[in-house]
mmCIF file as gemmi writes it, N, C-alpha and C atoms, coordinates in Angstrom:
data_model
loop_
_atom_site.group_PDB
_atom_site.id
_atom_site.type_symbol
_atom_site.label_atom_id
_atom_site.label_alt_id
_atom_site.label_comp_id
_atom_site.label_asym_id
_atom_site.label_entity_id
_atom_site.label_seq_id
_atom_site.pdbx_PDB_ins_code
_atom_site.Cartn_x
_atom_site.Cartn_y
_atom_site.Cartn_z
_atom_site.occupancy
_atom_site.B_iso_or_equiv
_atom_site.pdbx_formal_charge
_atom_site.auth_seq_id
_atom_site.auth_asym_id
_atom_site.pdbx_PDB_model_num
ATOM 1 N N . UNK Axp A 1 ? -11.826 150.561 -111.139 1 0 ? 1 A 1
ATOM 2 C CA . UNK Axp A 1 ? -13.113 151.196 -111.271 1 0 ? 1 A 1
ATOM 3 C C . UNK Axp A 1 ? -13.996 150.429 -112.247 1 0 ? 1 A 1
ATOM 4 N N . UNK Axp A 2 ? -13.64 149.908 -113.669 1 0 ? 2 A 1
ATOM 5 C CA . UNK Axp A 2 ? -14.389 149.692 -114.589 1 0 ? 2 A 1
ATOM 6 C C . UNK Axp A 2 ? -14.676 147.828 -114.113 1 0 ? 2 A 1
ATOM 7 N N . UNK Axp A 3 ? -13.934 147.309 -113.09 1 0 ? 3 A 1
ATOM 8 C CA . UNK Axp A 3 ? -14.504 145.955 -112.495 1 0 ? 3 A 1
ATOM 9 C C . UNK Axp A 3 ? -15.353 146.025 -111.549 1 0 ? 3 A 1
ATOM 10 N N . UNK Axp A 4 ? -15.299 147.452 -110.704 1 0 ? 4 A 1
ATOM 11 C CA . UNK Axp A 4 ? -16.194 147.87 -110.135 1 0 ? 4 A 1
ATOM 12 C C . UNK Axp A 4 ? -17.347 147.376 -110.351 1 0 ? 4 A 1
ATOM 13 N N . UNK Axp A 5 ? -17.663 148.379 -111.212 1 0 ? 5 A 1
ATOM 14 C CA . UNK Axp A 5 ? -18.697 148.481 -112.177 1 0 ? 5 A 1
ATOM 15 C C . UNK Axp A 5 ? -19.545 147.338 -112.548 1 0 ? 5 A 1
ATOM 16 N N . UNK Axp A 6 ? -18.567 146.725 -113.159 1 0 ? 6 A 1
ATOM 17 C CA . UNK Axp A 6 ? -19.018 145.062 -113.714 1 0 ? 6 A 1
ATOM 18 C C . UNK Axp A 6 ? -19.783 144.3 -113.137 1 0 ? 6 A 1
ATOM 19 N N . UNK Axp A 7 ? -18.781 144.567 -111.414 1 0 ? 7 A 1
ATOM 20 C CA . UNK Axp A 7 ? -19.232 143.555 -110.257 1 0 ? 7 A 1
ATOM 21 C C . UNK Axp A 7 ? -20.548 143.913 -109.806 1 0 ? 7 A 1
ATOM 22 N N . UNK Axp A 8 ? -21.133 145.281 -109.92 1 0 ? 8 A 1
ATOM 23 C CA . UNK Axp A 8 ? -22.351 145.827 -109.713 1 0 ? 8 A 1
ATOM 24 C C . UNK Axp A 8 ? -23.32 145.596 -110.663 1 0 ? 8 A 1
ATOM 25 N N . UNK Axp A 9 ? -22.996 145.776 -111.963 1 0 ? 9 A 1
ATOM 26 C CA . UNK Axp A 9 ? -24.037 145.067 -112.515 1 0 ? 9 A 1
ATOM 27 C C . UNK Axp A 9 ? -24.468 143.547 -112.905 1 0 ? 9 A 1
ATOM 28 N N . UNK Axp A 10 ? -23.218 142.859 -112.785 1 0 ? 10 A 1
ATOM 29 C CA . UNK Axp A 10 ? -23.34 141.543 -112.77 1 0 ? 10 A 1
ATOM 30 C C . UNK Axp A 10 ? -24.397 141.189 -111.505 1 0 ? 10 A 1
ATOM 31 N N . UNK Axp A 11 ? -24.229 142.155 -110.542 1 0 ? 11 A 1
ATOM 32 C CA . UNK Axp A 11 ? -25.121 141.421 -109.299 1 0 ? 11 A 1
ATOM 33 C C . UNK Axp A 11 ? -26.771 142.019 -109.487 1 0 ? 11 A 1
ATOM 34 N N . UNK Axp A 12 ? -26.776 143.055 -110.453 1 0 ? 12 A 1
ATOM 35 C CA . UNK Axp A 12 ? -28.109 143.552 -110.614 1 0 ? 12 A 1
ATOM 36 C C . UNK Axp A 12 ? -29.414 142.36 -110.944 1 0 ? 12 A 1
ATOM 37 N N . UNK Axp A 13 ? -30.259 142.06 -110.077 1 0 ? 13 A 1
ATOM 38 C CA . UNK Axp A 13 ? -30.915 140.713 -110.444 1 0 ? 13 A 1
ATOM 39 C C . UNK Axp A 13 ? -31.897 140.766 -111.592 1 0 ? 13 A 1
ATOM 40 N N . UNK Axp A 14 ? -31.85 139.085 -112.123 1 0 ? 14 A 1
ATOM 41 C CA . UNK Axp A 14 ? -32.605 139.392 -113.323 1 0 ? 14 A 1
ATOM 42 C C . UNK Axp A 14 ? -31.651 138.996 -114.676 1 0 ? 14 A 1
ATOM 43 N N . UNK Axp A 15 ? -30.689 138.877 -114.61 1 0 ? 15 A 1
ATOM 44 C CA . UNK Axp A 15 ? -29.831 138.829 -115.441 1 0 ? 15 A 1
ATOM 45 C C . UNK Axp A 15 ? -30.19 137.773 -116.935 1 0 ? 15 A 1
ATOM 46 N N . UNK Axp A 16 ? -30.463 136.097 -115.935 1 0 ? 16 A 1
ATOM 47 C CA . UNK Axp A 16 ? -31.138 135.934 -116.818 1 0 ? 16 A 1
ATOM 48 C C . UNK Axp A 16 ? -32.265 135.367 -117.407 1 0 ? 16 A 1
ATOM 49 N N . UNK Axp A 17 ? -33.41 135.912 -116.631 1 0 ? 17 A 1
ATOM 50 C CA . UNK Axp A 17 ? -34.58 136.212 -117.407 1 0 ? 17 A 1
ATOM 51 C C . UNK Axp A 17 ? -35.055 137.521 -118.157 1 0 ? 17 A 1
ATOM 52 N N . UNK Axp A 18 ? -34.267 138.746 -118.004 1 0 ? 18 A 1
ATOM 53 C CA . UNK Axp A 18 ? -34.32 139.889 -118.729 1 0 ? 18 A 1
ATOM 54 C C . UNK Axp A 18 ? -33.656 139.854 -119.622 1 0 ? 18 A 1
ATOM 55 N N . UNK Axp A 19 ? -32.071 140.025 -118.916 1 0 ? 19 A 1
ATOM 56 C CA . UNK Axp A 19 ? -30.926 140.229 -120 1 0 ? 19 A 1
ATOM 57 C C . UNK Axp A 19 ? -30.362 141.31 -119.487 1 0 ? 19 A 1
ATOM 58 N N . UNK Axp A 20 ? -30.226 142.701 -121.077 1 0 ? 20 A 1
ATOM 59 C CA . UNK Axp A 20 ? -29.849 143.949 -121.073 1 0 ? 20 A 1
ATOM 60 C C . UNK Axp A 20 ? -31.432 144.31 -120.49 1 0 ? 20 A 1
ATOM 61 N N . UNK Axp A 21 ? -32.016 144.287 -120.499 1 0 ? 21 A 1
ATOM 62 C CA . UNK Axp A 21 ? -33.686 145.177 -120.036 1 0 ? 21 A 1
ATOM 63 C C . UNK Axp A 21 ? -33.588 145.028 -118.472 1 0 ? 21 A 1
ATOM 64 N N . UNK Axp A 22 ? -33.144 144.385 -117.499 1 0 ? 22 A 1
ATOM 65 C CA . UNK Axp A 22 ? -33.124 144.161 -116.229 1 0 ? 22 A 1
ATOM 66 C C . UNK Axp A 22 ? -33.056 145.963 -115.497 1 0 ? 22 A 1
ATOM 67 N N . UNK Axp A 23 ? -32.441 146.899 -116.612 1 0 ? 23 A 1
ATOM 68 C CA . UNK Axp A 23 ? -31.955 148.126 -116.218 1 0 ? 23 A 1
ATOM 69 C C . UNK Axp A 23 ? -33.245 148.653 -116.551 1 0 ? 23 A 1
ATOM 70 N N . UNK Axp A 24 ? -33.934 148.281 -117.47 1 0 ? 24 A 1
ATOM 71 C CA . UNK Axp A 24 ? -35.294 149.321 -117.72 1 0 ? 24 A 1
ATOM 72 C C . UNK Axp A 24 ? -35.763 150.134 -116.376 1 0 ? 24 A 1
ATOM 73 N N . UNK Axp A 25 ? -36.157 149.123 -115.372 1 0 ? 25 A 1
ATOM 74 C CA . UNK Axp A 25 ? -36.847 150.488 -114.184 1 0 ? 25 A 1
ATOM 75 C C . UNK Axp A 25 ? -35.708 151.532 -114.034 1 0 ? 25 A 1
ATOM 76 N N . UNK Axp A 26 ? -34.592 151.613 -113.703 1 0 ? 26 A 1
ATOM 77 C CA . UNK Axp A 26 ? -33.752 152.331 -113.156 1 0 ? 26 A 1
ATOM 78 C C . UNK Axp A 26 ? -33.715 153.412 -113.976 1 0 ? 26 A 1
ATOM 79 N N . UNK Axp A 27 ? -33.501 153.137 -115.831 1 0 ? 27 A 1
ATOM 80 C CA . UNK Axp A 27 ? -33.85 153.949 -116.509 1 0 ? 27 A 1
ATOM 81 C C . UNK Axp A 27 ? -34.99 155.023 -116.508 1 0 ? 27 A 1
ATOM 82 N N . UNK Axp A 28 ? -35.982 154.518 -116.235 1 0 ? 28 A 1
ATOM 83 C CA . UNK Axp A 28 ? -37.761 155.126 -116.174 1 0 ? 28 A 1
ATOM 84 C C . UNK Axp A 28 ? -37.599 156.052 -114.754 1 0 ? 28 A 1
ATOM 85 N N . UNK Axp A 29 ? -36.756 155.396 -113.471 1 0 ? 29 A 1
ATOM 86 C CA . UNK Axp A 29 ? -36.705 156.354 -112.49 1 0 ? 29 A 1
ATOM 87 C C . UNK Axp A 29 ? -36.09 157.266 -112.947 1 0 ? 29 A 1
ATOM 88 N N . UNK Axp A 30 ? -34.846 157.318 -113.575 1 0 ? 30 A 1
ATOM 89 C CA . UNK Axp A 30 ? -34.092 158.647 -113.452 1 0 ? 30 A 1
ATOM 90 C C . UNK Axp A 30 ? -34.394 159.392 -114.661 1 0 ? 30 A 1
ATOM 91 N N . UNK Axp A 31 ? -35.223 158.777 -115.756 1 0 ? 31 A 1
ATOM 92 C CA . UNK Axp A 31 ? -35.879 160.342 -116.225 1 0 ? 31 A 1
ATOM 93 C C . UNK Axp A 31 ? -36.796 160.707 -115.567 1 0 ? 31 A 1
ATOM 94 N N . UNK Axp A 32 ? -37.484 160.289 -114.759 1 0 ? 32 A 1
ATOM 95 C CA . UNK Axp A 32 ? -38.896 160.555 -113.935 1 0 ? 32 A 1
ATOM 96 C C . UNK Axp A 32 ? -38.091 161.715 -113.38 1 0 ? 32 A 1
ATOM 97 N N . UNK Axp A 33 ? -37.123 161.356 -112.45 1 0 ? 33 A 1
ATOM 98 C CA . UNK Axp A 33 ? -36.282 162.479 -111.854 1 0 ? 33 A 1
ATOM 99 C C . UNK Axp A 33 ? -35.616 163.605 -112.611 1 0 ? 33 A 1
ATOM 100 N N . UNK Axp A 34 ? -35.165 163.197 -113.937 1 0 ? 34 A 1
ATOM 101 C CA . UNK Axp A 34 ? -34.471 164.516 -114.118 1 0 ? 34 A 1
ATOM 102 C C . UNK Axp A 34 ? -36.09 165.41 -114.75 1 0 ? 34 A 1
ATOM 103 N N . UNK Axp A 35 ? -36.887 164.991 -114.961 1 0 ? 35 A 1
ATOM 104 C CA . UNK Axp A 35 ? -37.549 165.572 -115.655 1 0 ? 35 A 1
ATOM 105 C C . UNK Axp A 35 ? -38.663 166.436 -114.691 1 0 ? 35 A 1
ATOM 106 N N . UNK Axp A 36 ? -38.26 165.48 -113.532 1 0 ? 36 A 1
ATOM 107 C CA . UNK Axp A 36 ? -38.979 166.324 -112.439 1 0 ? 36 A 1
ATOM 108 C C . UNK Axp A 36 ? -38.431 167.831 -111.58 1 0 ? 36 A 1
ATOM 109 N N . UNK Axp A 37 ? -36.815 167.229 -111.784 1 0 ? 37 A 1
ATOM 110 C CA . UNK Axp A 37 ? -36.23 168.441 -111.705 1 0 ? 37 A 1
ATOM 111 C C . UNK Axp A 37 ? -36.359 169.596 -112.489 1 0 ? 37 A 1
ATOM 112 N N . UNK Axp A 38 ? -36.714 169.101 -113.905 1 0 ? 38 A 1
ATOM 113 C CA . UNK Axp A 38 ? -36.185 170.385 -114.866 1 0 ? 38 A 1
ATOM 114 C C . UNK Axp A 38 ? -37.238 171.536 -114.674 1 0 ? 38 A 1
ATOM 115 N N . UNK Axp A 39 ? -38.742 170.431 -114.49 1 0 ? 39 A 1
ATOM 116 C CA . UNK Axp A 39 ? -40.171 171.245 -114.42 1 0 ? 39 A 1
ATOM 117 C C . UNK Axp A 39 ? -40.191 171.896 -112.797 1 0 ? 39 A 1
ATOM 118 N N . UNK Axp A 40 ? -39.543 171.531 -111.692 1 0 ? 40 A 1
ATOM 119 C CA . UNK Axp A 40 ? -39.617 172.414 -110.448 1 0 ? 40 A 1
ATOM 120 C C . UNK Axp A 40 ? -38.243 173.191 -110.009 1 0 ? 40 A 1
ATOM 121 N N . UNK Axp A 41 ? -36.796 172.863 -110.776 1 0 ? 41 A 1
ATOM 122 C CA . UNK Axp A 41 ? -35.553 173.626 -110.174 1 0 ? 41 A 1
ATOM 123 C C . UNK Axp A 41 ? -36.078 175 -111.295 1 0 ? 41 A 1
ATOM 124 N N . UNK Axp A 42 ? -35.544 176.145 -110.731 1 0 ? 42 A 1
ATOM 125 C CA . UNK Axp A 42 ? -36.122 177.688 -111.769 1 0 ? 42 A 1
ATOM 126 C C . UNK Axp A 42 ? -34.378 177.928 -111.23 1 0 ? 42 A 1
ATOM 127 N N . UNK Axp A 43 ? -34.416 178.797 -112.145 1 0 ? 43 A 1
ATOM 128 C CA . UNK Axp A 43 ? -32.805 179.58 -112.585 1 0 ? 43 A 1
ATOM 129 C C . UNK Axp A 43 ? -33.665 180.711 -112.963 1 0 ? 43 A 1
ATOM 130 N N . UNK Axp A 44 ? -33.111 181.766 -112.161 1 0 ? 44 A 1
ATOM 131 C CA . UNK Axp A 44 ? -33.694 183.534 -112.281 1 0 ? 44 A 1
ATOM 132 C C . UNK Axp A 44 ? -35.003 183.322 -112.975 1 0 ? 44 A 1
ATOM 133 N N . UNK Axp A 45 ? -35.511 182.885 -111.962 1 0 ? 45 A 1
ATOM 134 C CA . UNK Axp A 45 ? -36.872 182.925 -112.464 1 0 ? 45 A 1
ATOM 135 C C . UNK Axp A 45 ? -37.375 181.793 -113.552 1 0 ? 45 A 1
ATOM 136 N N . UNK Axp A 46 ? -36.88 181.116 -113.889 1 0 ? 46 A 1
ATOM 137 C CA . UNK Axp A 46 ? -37.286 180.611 -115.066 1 0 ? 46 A 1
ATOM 138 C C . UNK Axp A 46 ? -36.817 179.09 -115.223 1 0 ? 46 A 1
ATOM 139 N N . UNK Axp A 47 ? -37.569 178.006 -115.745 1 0 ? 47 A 1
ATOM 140 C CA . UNK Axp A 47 ? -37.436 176.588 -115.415 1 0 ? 47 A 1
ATOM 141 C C . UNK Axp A 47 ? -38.108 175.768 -116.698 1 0 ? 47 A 1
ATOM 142 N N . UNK Axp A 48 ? -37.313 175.222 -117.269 1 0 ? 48 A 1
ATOM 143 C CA . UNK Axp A 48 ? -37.711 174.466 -118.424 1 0 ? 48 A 1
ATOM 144 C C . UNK Axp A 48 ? -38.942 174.465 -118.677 1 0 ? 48 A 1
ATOM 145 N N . UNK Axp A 49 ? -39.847 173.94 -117.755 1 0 ? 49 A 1
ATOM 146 C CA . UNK Axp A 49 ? -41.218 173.868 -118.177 1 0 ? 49 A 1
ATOM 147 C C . UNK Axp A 49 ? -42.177 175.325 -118.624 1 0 ? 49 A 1
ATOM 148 N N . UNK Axp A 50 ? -41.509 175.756 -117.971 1 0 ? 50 A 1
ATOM 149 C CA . UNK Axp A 50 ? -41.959 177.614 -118.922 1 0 ? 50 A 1
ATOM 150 C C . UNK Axp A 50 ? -41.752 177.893 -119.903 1 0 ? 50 A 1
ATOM 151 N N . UNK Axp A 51 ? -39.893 177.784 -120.065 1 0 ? 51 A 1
ATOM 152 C CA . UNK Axp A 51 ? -39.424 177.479 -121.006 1 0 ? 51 A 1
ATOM 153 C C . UNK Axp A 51 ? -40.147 176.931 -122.761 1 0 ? 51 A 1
ATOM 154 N N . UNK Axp A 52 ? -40.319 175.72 -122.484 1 0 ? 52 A 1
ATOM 155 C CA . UNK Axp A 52 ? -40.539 175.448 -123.908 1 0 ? 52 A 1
ATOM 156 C C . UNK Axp A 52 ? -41.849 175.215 -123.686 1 0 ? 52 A 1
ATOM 157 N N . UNK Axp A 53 ? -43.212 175.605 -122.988 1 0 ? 53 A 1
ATOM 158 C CA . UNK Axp A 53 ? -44.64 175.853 -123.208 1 0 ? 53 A 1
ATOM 159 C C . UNK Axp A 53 ? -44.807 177.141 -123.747 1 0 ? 53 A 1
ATOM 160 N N . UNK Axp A 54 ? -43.545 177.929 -123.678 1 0 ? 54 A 1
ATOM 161 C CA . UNK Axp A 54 ? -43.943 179.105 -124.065 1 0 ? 54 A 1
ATOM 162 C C . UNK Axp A 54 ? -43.62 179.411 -125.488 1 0 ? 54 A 1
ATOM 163 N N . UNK Axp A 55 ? -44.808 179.864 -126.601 1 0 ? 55 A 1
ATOM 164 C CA . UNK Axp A 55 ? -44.615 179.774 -127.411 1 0 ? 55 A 1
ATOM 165 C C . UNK Axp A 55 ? -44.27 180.775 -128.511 1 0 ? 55 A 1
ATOM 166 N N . UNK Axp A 56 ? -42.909 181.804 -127.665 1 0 ? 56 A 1
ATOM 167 C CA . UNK Axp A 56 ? -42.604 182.872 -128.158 1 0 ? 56 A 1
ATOM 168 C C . UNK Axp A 56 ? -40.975 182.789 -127.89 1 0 ? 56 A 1
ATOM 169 N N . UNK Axp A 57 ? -41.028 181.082 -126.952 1 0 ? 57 A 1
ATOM 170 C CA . UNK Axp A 57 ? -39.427 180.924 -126.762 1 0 ? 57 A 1
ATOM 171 C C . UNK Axp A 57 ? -38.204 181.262 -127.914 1 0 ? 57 A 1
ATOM 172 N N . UNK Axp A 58 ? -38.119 180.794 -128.658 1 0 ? 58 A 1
ATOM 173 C CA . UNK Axp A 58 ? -38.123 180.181 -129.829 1 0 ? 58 A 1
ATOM 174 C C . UNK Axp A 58 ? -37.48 181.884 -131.255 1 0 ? 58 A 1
ATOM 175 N N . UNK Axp A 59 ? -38.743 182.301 -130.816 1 0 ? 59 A 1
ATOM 176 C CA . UNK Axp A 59 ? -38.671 184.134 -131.367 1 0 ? 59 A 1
ATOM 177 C C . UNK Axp A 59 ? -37.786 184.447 -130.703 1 0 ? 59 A 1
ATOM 178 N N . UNK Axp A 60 ? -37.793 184.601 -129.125 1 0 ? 60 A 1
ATOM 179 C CA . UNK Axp A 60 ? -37.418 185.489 -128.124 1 0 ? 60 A 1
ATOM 180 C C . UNK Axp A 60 ? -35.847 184.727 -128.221 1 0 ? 60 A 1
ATOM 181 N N . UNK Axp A 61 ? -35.324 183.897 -128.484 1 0 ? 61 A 1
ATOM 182 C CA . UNK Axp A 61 ? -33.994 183.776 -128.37 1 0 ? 61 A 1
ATOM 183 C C . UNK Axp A 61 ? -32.818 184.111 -129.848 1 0 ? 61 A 1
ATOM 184 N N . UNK Axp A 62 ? -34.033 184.055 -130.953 1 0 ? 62 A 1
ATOM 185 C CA . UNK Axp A 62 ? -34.042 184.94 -132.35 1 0 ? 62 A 1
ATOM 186 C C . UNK Axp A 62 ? -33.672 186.131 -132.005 1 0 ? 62 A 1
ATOM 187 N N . UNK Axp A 63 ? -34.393 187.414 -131.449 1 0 ? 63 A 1
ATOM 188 C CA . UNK Axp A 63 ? -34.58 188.699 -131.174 1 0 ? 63 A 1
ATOM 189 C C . UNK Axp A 63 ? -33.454 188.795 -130.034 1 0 ? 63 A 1
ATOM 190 N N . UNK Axp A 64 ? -33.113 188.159 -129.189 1 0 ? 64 A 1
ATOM 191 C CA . UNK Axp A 64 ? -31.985 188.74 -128.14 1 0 ? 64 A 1
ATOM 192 C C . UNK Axp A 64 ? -30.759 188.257 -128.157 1 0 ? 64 A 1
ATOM 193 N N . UNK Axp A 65 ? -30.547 186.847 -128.92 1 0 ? 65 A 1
ATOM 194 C CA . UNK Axp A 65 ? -29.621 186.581 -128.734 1 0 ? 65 A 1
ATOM 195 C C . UNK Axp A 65 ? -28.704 186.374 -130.258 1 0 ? 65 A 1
ATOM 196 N N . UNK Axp A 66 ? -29.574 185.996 -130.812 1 0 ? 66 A 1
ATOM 197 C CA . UNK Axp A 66 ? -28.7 186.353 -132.593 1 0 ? 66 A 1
ATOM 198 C C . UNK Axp A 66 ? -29.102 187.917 -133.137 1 0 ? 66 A 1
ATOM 199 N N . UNK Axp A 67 ? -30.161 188.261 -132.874 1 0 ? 67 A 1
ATOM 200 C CA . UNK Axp A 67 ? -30.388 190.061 -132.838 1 0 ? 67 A 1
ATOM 201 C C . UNK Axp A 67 ? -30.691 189.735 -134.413 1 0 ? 67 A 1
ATOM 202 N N . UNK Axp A 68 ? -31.348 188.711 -134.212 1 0 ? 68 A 1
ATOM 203 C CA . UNK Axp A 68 ? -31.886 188.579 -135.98 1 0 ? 68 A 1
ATOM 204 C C . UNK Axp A 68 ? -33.576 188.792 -136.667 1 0 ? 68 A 1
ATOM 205 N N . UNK Axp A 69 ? -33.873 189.839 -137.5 1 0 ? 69 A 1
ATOM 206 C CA . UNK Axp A 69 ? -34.722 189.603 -137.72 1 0 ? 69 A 1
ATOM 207 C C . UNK Axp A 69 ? -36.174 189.047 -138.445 1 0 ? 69 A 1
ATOM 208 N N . UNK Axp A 70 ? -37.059 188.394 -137.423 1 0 ? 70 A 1
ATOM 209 C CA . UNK Axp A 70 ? -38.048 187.858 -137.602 1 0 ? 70 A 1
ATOM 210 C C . UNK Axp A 70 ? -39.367 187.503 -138.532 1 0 ? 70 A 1
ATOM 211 N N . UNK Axp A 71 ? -39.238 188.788 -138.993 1 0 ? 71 A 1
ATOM 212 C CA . UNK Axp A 71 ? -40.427 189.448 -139.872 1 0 ? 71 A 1
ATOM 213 C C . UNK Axp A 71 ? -40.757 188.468 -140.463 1 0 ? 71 A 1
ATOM 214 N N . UNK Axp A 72 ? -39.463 187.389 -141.415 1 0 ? 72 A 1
ATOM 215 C CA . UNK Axp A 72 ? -39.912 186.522 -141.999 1 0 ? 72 A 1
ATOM 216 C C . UNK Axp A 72 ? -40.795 185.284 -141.637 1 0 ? 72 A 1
ATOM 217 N N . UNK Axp A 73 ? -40.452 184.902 -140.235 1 0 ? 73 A 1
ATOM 218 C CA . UNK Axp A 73 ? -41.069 183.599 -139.887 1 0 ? 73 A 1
ATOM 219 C C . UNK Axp A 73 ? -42.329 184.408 -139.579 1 0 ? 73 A 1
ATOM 220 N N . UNK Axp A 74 ? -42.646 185.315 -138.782 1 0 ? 74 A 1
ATOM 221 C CA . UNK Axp A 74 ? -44.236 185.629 -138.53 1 0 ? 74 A 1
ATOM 222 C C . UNK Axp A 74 ? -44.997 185.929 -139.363 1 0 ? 74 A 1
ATOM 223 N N . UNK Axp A 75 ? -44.315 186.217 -140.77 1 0 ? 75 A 1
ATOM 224 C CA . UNK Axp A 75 ? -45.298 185.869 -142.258 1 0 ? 75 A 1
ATOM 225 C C . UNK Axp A 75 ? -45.4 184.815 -142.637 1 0 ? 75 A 1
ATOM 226 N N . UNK Axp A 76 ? -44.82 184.247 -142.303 1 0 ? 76 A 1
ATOM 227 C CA . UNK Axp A 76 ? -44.922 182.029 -142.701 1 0 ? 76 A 1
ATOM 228 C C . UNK Axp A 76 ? -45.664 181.781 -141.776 1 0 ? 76 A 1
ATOM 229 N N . UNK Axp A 77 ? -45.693 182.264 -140.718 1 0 ? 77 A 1
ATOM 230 C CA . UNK Axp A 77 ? -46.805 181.093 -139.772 1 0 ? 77 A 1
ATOM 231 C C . UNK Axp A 77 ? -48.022 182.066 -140.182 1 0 ? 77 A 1
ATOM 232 N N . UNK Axp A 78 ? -47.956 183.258 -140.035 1 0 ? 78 A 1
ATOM 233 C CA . UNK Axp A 78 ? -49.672 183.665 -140.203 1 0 ? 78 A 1
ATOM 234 C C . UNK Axp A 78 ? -50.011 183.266 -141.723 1 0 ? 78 A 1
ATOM 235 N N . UNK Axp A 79 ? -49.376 183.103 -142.629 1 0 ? 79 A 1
ATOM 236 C CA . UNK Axp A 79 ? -49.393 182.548 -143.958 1 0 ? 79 A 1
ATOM 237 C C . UNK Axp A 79 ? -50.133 181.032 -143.969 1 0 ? 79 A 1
ATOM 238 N N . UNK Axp A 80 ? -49.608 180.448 -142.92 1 0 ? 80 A 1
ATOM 239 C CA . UNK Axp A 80 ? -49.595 178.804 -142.936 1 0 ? 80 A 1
ATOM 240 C C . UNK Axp A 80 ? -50.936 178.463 -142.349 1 0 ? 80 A 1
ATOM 241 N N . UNK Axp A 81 ? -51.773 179.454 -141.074 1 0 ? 81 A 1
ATOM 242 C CA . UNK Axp A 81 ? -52.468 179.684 -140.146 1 0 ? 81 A 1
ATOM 243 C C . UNK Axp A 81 ? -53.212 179.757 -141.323 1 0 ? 81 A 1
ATOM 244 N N . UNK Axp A 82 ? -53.434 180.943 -142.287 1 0 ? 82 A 1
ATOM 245 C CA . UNK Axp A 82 ? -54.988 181.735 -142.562 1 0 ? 82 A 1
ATOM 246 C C . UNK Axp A 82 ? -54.809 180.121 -144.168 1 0 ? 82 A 1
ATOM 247 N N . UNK Axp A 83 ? -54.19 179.675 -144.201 1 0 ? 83 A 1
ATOM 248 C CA . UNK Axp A 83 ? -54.13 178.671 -145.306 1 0 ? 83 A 1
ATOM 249 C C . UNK Axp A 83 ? -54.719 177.565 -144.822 1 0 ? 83 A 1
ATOM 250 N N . UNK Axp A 84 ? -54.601 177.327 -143.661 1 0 ? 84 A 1
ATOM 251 C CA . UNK Axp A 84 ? -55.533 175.962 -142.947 1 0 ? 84 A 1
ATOM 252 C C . UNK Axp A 84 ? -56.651 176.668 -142.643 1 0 ? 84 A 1
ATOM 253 N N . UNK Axp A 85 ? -57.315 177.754 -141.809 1 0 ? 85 A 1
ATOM 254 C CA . UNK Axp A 85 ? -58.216 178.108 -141.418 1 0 ? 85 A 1
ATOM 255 C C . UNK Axp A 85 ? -58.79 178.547 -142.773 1 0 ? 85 A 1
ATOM 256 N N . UNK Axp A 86 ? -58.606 178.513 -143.884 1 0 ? 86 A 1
ATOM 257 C CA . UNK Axp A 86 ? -59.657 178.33 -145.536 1 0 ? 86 A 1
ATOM 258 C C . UNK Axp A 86 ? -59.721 177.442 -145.696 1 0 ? 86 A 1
ATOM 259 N N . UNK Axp A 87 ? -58.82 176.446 -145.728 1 0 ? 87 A 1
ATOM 260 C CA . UNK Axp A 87 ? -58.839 175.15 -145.892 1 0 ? 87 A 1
ATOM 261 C C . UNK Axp A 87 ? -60.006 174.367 -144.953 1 0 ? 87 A 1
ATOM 262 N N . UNK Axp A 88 ? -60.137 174.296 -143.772 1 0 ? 88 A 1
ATOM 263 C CA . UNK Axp A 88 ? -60.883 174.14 -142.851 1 0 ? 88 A 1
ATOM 264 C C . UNK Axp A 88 ? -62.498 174.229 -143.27 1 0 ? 88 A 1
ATOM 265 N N . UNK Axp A 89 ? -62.386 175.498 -143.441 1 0 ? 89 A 1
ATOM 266 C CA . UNK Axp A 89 ? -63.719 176.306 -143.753 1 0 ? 89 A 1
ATOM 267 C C . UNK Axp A 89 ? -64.275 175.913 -144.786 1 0 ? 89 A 1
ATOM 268 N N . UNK Axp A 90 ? -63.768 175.289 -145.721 1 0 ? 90 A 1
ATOM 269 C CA . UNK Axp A 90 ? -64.001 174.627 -146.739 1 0 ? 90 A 1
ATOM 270 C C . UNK Axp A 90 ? -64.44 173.383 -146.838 1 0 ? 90 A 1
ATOM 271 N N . UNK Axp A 91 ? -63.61 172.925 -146.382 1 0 ? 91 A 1
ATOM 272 C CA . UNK Axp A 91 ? -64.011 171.283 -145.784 1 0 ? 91 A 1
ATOM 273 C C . UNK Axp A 91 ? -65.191 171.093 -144.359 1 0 ? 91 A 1
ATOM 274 N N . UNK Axp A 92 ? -65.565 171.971 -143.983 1 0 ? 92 A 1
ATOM 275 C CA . UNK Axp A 92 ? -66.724 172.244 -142.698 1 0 ? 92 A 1
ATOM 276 C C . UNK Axp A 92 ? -67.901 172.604 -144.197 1 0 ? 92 A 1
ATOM 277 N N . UNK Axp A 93 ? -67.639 173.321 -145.216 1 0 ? 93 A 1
ATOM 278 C CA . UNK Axp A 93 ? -68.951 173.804 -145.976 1 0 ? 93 A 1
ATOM 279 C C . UNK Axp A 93 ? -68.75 173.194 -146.642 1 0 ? 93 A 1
ATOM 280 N N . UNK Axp A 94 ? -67.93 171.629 -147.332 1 0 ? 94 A 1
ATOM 281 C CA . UNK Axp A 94 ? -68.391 170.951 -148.413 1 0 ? 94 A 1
ATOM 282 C C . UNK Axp A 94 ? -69.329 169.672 -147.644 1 0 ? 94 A 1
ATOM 283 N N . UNK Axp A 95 ? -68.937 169.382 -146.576 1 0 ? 95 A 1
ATOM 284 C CA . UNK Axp A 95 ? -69.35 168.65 -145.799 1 0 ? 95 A 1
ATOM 285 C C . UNK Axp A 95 ? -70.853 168.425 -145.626 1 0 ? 95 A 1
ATOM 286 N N . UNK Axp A 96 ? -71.377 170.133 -145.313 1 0 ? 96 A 1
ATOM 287 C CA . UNK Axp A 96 ? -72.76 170.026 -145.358 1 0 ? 96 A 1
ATOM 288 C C . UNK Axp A 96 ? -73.766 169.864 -146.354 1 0 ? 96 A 1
């Protein structure tokens, strides 16, 4: 098996004017593919690309699956939020 192998990539062309990079496209296809899979295969409803755009993922696996609670992080981010949005506001009115 592992001369197999060898014999297949030894014949992969390119060898030597690339080198090790001769594999780059093959690489670029098959994340193209898995990544195309992840955003159109769904499992009960639901498919990576929902998954992590959604920005309550994250909470929601906090709350159901460690049954831990939250309270703390949603005072750090609205903490972190109203600290830039003064900050902001500040820098928009020193500006003028």
């Amino acid at each position: 098996m592992k001369r197999a192998i060898g014999a297949v990539l030894n014949k992969w062309p390119g060898k030597e004017r690339f080198g090790v990079y001769r594999f780059l496209p093959l690489f670029f296809i098959f994340g193209a593919a898995l990544e195309f899979t992840m955003i159109k295969w769904e499992f009960h409803g639901v498919n990576f690309f929902i998954l992590q755009t959604s920005s309550f993922s994250l909470l929601l696996h906090f709350v159901l699956f460690l049954n831990m609670d939250i309270s703390f992080i949603i005072d750090e981010t609205y903490k972190r939020r109203k600290a830039e949005e003064i900050i902001a506001w500040e820098l928009k009115e020193n500006v003028k």
